[in-house]
C-alpha positions as CSV (number, residue, x, y, z in Angstrom):
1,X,90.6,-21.2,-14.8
2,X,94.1,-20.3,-13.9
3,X,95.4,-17.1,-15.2
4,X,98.9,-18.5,-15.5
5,X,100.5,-19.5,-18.9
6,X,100.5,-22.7,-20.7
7,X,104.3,-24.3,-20.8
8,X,105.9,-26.9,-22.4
9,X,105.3,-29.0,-19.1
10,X,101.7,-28.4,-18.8
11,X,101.8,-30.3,-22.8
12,X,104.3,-32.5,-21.3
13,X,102.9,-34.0,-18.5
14,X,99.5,-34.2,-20.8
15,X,100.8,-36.3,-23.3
16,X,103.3,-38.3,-21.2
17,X,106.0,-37.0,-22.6
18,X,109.3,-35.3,-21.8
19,X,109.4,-31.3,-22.1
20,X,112.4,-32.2,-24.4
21,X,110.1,-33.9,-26.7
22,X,107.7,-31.1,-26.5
23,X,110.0,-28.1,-27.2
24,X,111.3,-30.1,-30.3
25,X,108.0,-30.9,-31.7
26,X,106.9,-27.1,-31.5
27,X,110.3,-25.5,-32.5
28,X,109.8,-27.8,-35.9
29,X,113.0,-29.1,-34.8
30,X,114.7,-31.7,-37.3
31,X,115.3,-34.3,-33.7
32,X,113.6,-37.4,-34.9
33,X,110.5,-37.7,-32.9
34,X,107.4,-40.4,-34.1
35,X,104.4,-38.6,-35.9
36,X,101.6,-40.3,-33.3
37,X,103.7,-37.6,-30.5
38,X,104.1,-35.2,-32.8
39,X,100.3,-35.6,-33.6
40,X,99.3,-35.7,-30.1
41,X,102.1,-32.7,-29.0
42,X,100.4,-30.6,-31.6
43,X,96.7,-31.4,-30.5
44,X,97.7,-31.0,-26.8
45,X,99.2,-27.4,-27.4
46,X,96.0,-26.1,-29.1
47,X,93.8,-27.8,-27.1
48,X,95.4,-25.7,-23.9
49,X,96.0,-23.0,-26.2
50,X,99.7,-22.9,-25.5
51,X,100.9,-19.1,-27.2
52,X,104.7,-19.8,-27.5
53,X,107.6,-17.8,-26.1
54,X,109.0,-16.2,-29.0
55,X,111.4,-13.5,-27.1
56,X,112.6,-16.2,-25.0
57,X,113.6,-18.3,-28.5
58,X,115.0,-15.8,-29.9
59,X,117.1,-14.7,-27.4
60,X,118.1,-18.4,-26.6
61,X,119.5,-18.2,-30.3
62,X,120.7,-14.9,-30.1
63,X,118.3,-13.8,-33.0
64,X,116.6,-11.2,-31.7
65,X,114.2,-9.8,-34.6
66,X,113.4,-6.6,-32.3
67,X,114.7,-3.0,-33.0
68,X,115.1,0.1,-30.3
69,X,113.6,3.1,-30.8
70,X,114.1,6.0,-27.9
71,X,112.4,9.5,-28.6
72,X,112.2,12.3,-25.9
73,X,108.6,12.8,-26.0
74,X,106.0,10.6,-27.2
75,X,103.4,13.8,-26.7
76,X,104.9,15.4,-29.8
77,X,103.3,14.8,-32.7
78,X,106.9,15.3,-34.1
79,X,107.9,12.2,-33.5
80,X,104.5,10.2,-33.8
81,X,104.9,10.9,-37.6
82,X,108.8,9.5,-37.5
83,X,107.7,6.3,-35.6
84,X,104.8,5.5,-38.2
85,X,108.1,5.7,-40.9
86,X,110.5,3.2,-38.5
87,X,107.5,1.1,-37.8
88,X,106.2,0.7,-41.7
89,X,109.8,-0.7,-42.5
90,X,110.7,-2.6,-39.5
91,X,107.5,-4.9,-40.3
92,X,108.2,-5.4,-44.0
93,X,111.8,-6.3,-43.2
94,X,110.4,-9.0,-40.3
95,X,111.4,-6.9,-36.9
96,X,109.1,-5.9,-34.5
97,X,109.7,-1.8,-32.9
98,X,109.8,-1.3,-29.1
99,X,109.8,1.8,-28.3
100,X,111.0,3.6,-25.2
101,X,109.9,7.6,-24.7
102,X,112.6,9.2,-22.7
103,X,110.3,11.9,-20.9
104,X,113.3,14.4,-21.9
105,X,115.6,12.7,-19.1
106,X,118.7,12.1,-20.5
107,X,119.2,9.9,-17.4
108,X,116.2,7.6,-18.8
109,X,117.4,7.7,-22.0
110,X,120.6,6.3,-21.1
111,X,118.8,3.7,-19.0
112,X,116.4,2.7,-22.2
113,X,119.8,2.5,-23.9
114,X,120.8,0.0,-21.4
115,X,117.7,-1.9,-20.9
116,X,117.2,-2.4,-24.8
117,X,120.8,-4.2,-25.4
118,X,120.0,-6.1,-22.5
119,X,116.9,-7.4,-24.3
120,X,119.6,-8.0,-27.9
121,X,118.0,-5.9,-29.9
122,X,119.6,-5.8,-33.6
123,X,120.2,-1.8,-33.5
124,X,118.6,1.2,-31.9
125,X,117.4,4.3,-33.6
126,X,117.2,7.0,-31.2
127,X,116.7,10.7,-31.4
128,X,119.0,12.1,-28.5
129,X,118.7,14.7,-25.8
130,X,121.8,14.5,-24.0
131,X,124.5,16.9,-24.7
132,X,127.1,14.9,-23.1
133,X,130.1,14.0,-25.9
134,X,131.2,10.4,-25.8
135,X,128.3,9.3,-24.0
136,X,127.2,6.4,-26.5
137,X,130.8,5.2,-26.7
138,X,130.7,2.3,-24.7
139,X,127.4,0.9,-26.1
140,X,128.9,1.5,-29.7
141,X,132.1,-0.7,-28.3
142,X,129.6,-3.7,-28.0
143,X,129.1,-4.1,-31.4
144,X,125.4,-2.6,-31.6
145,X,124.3,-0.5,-34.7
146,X,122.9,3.0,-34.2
147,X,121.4,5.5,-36.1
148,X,121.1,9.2,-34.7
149,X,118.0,11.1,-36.0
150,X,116.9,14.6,-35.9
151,X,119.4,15.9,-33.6
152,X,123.3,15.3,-34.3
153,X,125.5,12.8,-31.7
154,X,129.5,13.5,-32.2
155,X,130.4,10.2,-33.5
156,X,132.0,8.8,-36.6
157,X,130.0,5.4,-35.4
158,X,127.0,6.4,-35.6
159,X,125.1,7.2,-38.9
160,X,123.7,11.3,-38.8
161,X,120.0,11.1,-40.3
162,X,118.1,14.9,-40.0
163,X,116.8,17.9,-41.8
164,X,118.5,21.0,-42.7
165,X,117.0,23.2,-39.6
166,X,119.4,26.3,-40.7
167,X,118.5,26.4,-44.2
168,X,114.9,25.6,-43.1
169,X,114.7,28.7,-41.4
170,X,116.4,30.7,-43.7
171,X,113.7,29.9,-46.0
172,X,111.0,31.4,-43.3
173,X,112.6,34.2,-41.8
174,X,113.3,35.2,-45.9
175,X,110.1,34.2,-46.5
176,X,108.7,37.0,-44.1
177,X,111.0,39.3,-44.9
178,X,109.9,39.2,-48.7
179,X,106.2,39.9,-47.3
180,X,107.3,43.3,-46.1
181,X,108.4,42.5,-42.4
182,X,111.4,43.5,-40.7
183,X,110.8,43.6,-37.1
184,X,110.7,39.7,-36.9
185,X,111.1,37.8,-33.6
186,X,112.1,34.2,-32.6
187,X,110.5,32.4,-30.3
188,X,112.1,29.1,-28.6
189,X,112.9,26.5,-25.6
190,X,116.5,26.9,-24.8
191,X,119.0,26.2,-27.5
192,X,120.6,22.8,-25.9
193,X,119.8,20.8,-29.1
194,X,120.8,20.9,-32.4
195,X,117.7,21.6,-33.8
196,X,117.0,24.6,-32.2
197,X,120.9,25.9,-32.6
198,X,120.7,25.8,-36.4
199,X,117.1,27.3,-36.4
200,X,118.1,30.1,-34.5
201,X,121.0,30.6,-36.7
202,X,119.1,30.3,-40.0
203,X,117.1,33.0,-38.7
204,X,120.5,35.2,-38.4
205,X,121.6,34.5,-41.7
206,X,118.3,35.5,-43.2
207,X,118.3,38.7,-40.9
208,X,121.9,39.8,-41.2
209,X,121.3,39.0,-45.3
210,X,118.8,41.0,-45.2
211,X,120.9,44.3,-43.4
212,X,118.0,44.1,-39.7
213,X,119.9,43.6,-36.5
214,X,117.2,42.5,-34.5
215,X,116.9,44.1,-30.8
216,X,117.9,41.9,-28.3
217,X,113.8,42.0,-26.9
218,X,112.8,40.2,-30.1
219,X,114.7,37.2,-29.6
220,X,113.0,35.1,-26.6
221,X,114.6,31.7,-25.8
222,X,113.7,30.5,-22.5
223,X,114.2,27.5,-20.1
224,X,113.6,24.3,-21.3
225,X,111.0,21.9,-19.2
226,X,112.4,21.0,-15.8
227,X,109.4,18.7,-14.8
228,X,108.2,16.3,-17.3
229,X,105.1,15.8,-15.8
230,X,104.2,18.9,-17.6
231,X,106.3,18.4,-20.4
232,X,103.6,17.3,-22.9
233,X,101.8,21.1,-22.8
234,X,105.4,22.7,-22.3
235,X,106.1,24.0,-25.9
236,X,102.5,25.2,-26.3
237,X,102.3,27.2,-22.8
238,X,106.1,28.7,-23.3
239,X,104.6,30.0,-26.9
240,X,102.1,31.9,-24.9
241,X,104.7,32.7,-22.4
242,X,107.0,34.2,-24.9
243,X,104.5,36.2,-26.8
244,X,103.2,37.8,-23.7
245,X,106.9,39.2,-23.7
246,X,106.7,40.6,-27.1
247,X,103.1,42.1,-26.6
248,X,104.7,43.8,-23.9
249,X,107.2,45.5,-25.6
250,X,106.5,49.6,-27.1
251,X,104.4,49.1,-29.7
252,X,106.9,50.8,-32.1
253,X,109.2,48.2,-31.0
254,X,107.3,45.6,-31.2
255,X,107.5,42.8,-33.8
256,X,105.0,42.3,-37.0
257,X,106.0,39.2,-37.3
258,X,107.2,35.8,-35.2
259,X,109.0,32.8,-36.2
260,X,108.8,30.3,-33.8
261,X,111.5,27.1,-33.3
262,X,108.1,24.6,-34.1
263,X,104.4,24.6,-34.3
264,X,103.4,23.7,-30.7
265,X,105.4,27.1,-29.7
266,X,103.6,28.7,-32.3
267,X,99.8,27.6,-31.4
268,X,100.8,28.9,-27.9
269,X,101.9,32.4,-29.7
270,X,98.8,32.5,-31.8
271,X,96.6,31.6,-28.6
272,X,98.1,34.2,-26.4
273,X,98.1,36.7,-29.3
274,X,94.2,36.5,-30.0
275,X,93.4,36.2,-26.1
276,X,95.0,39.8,-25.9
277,X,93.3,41.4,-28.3
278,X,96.1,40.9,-31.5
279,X,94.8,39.8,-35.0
280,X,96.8,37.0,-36.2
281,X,98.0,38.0,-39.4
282,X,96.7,41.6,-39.1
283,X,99.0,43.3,-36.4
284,X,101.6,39.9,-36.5
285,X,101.9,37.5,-38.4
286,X,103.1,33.8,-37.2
287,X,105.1,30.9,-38.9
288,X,105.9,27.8,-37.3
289,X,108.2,25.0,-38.2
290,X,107.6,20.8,-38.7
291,X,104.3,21.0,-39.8
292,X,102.4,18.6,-37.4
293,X,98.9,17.4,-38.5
294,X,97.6,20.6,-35.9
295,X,99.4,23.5,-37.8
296,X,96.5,23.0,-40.5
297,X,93.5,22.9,-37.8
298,X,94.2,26.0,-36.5
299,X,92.9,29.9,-36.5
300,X,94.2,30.9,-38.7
301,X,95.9,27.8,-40.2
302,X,99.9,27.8,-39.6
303,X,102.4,28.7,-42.4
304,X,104.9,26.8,-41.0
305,X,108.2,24.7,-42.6
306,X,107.6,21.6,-43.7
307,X,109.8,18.7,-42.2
308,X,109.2,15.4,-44.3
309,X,109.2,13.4,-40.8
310,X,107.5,10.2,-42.2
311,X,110.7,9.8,-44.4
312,X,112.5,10.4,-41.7
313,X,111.4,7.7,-40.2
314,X,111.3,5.4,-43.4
315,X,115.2,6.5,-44.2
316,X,116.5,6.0,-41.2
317,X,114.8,2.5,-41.0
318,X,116.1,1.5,-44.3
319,X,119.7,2.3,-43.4
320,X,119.4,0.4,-40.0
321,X,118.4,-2.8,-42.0
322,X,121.3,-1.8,-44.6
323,X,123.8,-1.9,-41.8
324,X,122.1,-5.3,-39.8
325,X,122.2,-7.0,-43.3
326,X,126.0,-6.1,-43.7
327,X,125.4,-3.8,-46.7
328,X,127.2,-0.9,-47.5
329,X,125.8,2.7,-46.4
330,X,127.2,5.1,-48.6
331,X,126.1,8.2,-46.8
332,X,127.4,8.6,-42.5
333,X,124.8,12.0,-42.5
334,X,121.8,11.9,-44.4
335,X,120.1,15.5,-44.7
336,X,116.3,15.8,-46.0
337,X,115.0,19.4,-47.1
338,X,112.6,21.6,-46.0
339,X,110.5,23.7,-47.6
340,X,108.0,26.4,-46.6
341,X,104.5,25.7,-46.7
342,X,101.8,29.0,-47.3
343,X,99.2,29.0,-45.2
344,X,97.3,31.9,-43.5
345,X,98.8,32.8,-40.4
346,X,101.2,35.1,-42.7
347,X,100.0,38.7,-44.6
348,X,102.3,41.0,-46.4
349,X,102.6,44.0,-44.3
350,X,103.4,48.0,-46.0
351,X,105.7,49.5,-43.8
């Protein structure tokens, strides 16, 4: 049997009838045809089992029930969570999600961008990696809706939907202080996202609140991932990397305590940590920051900050069907809270 898809002219030419006649019958067009060809049409199209072409109808009428999402890394469990949110609302509301995973290539992201107006999608929800301004400009100019989530794009087009990474980390760098630690590190990727910029600054403000400058060693931000082939283990291998430069520091230097920018960076920490000998909470404690499903499964399990990323995803969703269904949208940036969540990679310490 031929692998090759039934069409309207494999019906046709059953039935003796014009491909017309078929595509009419099967669209449930109002075109007058007899009910005998109707009858027989129908008959013929299950008897072949004939699977229509519902893309290539919708795009015929230019009613595309599809939505764009593009996310930098389908690894991270980050952004599994958000996609479960888009997804649950996208199929109540009738659209089906295509999702493109940008490999953190702003390049790709761009050509995802291009590829998924091509296809006349209704609206895109993407979570962005390039830090180029203006760059969404001239797909905003063609009319399609946007919504920018987790990391902040410079437009007044585009609706802002995130959490509040400064205050987030406030909450855990205070939250480690109030547990008797002062020498606290941060651990991160390079700060050339938004994210990462305001957690690195909410763990400032906690410091500087606080009266601890922090030495310059204590503060380890290094190169983001250059090859995405390895991208996927890249935050949890740059957590060992980066504690391996804090173990190495004088011991009465070194930090009690880390905060790390999320909780891949953080296992990776904890891992390297143990492997040189460093109870984890005993000699340094660890607190993460997203709280992923894996921050609970570990040794010990991760204090970390909560980020309600299911919400995200159901928020953001929401707003894009506000704006396809020509409703108003109150709010251009949307910010959800975080909150610390006690677990026990984290022990008061007496200094």
């Amino acid at each position: 049997m031929s692998d090759k898809p039934v069409t309207i002219y494999d019906i046709a030419q059953l039935v003796n009838a014009s491909a017309a006649t078929v595509s009419r019958v099967l669209s449930n067009s109002n075109y007058p045809v007899s009910s005998e060809m109707s009858k027989k049409i129908k008959e013929a199209a299950k008897q072949l089992n004939y699977t229509p072409n519902m893309l290539g109808r919708q795009l015929k009428k230019n009613n595309s029930m599809s939505i764009g999402v593009i996310i930098p890394s389908i690894s991270n469990p980050f952004y599994a969570d958000v996609v479960l949110g888009i997804e649950e609302i996208a199929r109540q509301s009738g659209y089906q999600v295509l999702l493109c995973n940008a490999h953190q290539n702003p390049k790709l992201e761009a050509e995802y961008l291009q590829t998924l107006l091509e296809k006349q999608v209704k609206g895109v929800i993407i979570s962005s990696i390039s830090q180029r301004r203006g760059w969404l400009k001239p797909y905003l100019n063609r009319g399609v809706s946007i919504i920018s989530i987790d990391q902040r794009i410079e437009s007044r087009q585009v609706v802002q939907i995130g959490f509040d990474y400064r205050h987030g980390a406030y909450l855990a760098c205070s939250h480690l202080i109030q547990r008797g630690h002062r020498r606290i590190a941060f651990i991160s990727a390079a700060l050339n996202r938004s994210s990462r910029q305001h957690i690195h600054q909410g763990y400032q403000d906690a410091m500087q609140e606080a009266g601890i400058t922090p030495l310059k060693a204590w503060i380890q931000i290094s190169e983001d991932c250059e090859d995405t082939k390895y991208c996927s283990t890249f935050e949890f291998n740059n957590g060992k990397q980066l504690a391996h430069h804090l173990i190495a520091m004088p011991i009465q230097e070194r930090p009690t305590a880390i905060l790390s920018c999320n909780d891949l960076t953080a296992a990776g920490a904890i891992k390297e940590l143990k492997e040189q000998g460093i109870d984890v909470p005993g000699q340094m404690s660890v607190i993460g920051f997203d709280n992923i499903e894996l921050s609970e499964m570990l040794t010990p399990s991760l204090t970390t900050v909560n980020l309600p990323k299911y919400e995200l995803g159901t928020l953001a969703c929401r707003t894009l069907m506000n704006l396809l269904n020509g409703d108003h949208v109150g709010e251009r940036e949307m910010m959800l809270p975080p909150e610390v969540i006690e677990r026990d990679s984290v022990v008061t310490r007496l200094e």
